[in-house]
C-alpha positions in Angstrom: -13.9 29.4 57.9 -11.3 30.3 55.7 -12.7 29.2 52.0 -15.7 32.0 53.2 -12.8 34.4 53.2 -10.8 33.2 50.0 -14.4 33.5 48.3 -15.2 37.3 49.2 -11.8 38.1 48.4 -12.2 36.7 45.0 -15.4 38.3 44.6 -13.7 41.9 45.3 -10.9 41.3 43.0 -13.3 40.6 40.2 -16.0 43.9 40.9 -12.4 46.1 41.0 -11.2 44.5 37.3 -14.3 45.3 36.3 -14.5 48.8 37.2 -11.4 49.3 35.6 -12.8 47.6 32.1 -15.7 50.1 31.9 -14.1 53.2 33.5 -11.2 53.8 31.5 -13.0 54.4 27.9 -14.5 57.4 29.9 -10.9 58.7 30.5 -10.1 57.9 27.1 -13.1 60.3 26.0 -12.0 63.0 28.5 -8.2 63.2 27.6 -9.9 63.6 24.0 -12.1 66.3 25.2 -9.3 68.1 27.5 -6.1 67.3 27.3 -3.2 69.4 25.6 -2.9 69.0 22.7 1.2 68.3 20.7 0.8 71.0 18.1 3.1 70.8 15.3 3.3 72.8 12.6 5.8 72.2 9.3 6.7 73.6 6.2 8.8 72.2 3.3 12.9 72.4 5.1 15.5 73.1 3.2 19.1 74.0 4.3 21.3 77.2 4.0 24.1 79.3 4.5 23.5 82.1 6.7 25.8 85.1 7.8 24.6 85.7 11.8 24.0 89.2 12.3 22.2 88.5 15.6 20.0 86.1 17.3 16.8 86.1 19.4 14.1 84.1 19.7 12.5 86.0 16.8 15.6 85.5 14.5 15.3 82.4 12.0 18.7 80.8 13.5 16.9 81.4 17.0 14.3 79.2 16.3 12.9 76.0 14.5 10.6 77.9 12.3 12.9 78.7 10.0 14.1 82.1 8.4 11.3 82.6 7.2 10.0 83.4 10.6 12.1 86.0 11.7 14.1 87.2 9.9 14.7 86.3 7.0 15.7 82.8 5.9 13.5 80.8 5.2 9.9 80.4 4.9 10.5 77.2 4.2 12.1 75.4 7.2 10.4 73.6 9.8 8.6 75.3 12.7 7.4 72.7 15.4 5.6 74.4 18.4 5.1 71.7 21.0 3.2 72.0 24.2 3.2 69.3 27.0 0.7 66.2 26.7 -1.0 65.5 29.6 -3.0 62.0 30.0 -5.9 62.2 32.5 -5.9 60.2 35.4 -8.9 57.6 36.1 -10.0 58.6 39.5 -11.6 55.9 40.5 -10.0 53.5 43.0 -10.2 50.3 40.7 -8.7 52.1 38.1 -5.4 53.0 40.0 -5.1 49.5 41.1 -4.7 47.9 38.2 -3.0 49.4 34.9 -2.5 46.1 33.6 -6.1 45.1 33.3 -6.1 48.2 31.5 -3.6 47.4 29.1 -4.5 43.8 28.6 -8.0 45.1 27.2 -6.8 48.3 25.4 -7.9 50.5 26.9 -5.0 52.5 27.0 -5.1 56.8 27.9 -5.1 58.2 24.4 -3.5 61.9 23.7 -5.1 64.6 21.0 -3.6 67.1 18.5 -4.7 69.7 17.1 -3.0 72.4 14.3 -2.2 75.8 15.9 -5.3 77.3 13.9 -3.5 80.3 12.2 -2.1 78.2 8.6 0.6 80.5 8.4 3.8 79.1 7.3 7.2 80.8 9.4 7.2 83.3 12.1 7.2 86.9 11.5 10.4 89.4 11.4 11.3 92.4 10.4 9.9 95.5 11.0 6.7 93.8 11.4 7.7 91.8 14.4 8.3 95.0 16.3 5.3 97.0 17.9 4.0 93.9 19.2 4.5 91.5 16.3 1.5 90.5 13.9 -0.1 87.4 14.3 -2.9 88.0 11.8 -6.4 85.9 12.4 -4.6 83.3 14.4 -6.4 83.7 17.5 -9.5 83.5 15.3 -12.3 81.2 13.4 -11.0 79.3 9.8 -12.9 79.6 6.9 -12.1 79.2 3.1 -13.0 81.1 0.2 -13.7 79.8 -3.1 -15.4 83.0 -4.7 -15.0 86.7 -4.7 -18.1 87.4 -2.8 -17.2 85.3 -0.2 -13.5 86.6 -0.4 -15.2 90.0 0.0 -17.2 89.1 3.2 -14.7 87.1 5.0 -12.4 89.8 5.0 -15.0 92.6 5.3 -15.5 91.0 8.7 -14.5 92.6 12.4 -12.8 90.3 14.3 -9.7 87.9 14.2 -10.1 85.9 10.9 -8.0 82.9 8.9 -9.2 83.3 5.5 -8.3 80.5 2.9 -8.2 81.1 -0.6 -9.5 77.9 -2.8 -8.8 77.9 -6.5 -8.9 80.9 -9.0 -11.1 84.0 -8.5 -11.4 86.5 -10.8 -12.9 89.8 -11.9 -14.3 90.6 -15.5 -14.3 94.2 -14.9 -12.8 97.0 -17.2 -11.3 98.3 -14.1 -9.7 95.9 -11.0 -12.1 94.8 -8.2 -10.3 95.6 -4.9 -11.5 94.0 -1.9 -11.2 95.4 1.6 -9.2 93.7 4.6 -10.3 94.3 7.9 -7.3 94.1 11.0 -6.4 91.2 12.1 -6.6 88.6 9.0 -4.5 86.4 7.7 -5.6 85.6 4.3 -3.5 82.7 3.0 -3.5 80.6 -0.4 -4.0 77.3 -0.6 -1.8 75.5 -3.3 -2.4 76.8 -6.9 -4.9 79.8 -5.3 -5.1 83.2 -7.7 -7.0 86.2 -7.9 -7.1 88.1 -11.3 -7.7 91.7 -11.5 -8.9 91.1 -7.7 -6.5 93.5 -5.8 -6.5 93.4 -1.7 -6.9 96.7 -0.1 -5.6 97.4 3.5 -6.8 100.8 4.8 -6.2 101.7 8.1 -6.1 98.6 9.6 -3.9 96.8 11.7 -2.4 93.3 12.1 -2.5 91.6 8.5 -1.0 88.8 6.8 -1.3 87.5 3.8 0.6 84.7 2.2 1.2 82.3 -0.3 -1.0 83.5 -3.3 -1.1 84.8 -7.1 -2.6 88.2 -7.6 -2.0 89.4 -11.7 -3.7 92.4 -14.2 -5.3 94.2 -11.6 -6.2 96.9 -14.1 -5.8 100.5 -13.2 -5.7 99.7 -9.1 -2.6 97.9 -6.8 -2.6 94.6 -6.5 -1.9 95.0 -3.2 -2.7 98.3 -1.3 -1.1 99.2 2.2 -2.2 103.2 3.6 -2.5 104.4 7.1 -1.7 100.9 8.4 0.1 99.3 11.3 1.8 95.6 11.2 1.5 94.0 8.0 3.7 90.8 6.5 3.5 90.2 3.2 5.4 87.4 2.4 5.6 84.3 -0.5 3.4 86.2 -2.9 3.4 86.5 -6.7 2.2 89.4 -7.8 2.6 90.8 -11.7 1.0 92.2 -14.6 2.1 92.4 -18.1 4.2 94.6 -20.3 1.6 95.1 -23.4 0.4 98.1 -22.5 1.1 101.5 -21.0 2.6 101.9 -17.6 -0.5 103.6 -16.5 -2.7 100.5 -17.6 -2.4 99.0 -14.0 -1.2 100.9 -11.2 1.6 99.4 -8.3 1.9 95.7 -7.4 2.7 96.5 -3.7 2.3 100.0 -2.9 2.6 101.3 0.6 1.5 104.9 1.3 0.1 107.5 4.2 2.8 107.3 7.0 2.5 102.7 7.5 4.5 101.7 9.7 6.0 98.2 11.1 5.8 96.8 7.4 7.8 93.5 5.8 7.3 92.5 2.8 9.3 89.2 2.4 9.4 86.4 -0.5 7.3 87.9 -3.3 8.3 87.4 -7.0 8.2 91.0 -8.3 7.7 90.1 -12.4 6.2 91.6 -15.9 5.3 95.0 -14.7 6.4 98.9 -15.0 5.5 100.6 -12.0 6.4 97.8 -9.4 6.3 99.0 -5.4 6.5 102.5 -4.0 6.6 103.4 -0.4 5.1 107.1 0.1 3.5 108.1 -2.9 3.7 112.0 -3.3 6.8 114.9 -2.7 4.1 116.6 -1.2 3.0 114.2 1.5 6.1 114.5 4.0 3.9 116.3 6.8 2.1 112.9 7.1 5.1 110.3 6.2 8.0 111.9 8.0 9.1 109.7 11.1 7.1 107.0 9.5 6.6 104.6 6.3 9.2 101.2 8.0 9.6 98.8 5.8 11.7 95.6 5.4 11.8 94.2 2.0 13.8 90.8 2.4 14.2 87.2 0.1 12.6 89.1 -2.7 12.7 88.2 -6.5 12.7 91.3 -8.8 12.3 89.9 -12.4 11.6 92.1 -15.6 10.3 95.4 -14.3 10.9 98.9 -14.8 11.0 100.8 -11.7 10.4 101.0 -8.0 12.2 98.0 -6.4 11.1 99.9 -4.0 10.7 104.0 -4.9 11.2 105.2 -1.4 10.1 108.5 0.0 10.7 110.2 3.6 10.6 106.8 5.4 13.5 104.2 6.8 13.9 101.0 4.4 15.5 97.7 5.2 16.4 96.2 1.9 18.3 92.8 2.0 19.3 89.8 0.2 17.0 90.8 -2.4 17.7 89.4 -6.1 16.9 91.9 -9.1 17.0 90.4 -12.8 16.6 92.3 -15.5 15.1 95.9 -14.1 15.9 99.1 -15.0 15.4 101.8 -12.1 16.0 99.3 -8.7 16.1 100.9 -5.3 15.4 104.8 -5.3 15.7 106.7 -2.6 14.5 109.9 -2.2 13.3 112.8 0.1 14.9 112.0 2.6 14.8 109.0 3.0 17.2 106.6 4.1 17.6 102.7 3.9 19.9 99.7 5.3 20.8 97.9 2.0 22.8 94.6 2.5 24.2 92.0 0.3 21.6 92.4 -3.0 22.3 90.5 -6.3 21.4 92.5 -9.5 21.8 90.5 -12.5 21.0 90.9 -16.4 20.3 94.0 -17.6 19.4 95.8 -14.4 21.0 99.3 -15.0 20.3 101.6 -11.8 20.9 99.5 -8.6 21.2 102.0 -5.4 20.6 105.7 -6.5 18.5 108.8 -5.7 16.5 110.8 -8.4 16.2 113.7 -6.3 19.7 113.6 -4.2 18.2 113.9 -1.2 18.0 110.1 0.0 21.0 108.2 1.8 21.7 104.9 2.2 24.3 102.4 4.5 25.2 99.9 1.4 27.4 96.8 2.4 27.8 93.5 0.7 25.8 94.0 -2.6 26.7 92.5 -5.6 25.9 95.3 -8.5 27.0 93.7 -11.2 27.1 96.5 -14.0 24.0 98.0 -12.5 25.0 101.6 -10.9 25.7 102.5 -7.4 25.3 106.5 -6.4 23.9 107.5 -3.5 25.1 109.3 -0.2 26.2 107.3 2.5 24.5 106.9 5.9 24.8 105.1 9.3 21.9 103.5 10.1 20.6 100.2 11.9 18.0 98.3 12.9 15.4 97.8 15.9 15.1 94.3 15.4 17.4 90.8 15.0 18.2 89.4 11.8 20.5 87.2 9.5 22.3 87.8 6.4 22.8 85.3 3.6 26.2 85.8 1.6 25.7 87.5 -1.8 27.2 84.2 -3.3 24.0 82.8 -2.3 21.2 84.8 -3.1 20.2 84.2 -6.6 19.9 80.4 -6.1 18.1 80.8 -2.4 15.8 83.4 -3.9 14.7 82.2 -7.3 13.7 79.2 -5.3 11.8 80.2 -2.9 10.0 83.8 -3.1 6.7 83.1 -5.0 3.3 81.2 -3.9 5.9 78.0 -3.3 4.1 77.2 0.0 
């Protein structure tokens, strides 16, 4: 009577390992299917001094993702999001009573990952991180553009959009081809990416970023237009012209106009250009950009240009750790206007650093390095809405030249 008994069990043990055997690739497939994901995202790191103003989790010292996500440092530090991985459980009985059969055939609960979809490098800050923040087309599709018609349709498009930018587009035009952005885009480009007399045009839109790409000679237009617009970041651009012609021959390289608000423009090389950024662009127009026109300019390399680093009218600039070589007029001022300017290098031949053409602009000045460029304006108290951190002046030049540019 008892080998009867020994034999059934037997029997049983074996149907159970087997179970286990075929079930577990299932729960291999459905942790692929729906689990959480690790998501990690990483730029290039690279270490530096900072002076701590003030944290939060949106300041670069705050967080992971470096300075160039919130507040200036770096674009180029690490930012590592990670969420919880969760293996699925086999349900089945035989499964839960035996893990080692499991292991022994490798069958083993595998984990996914996935990239957090949006391809931008850093975390916002700024006056751009306020009013909600801007997040661009992160919550949206991915696509990549490798001409100027598809440029122009992906970012004609309504809806939350990632928008890479493959290779070198151009327009032959006698006049610059300026595409228009819908809200909430990022358009980013990928290593080497460049648009020639191909300006972008943001019009009354909302939630943009783009990053990391080379727009030159856009004749007679920006190369980057901002009017009537809400949360922008511009940030690790190059953006020039040339000096061969009149100043009239192209128009601004960042120009930001019609009451915007909630604007940073961070990590752009400035170069070879006359008429180089101006924030409000008439006397006339302070009905419509009093009480607005925010902008942070931060990390910014200003290199062989004539005027407007920025040309600000009636609005409320933050202008920090910027590093001017070689340009005449720098930071103006003007109708009203006032402006936060903090530890800014201005080196070569740069001759008006801080000033006001009209007399009517103010500024708080601390911790700038002038150089034998000029410093005349009227002082102010003013401060900021949002966290940030400073870099020693010491500092600047090196951190700067090195990384403001399409360096992602």
């Amino acid at each position: 009577m008892l080998f009867p008994s020994l034999a059934k069990s037997l029997t049983l043990a074996l149907l159970a390992t087997n179970a286990v055997v075929s079930a577990l690739p299932m729960a291999s497939h459905d942790d692929d299917d729906n689990s959480s994901s690790l998501t990690t995202k990483s730029t290039k790191t690279k270490s530096h001094k900072t002076k701590s103003i003030s944290t939060d989790d949106n300041s670069p010292s705050a967080t992971s993702s470096g300075d160039d996500s919130d507040d200036g440092s770096d674009s180029d530090s690490t930012s590592t999001k990670s969420t919880k991985t969760k293996n699925n459980k086999a349900t089945s009985t035989a499964a839960k009573a035996s893990t080692a059969a499991a292991v022994a055939t490798g069958s083993s609960v595998a984990s996914s990952s996935s990239s957090s979809g949006s391809g931008v490098s850093g975390s916002v800050f700024g006056y751009a991180s306020l009013n909600g923040g801007t997040t661009g087309g992160a919550s949206g599709e991915t696509v990549t553009a490798t001409t100027l018609d598809e440029l122009t349709s992906y970012c004609a498009q309504s809806g939350a959009l990632t928008i890479y930018v493959s290779g070198s587009i151009s327009s032959s035009g006698s006049s610059g081809y300026s595409v228009k952005v819908s809200s909430d885009k990022s358009i980013i480009g990928k290593s080497g990416a460049s648009l020639t007399n191909v300006g972008l045009s943001l019009d009354g839109v909302s939630n943009v970023i783009i990053q990391n790409l080379s727009i030159s000679k856009v004749i007679g237009t920006d190369a980057v237009r901002v009017q009537k617009s809400k949360n922008i970041w511009l940030d690790h651009l190059d953006v020039s012209s040339d000096q061969n012609h009149g100043k009239d021959y192209y128009d601004g390289l960042i120009d930001i106009t019609h009451a915007c608000d909630y604007i940073t423009v961070s990590y752009v090389h400035f170069h070879d250009h006359e008429k180089t950024s101006l924030v409000g662009h008439s006397d006339s127009n302070g009905s419509e950009d009093t009480g607005h026109l925010t902008v942070t300019f931060a990390f910014n390399f200003w290199e062989n240009l004539n005027s407007r680093g920025p040309s600000l009218r009636f609005g409320t600039g933050h202008i920090y750790n910027n590093y001017y070589d070689n340009m005449s007029d720098c930071i103006n001022i003007r109708k009203g206007a006032k402006a936060l300017v903090e530890n800014n290098v201005f080196a070569g031949s740069s001759s008006k650093g801080l000033y006001s053409v009209d007399g009517t602009g103010s500024a708080q000045a601390s911790g700038n390095d002038f150089g034998s460029a000029s410093d005349s304006i009227d002082s102010t108290t003013l401060s900021m809405e949002y966290k940030y951190s400073l870099k020693d002046a010491g500092d600047v030049a090196s951190y700067v030249q090195s990384n403001a540019g399409a360096t992602l």
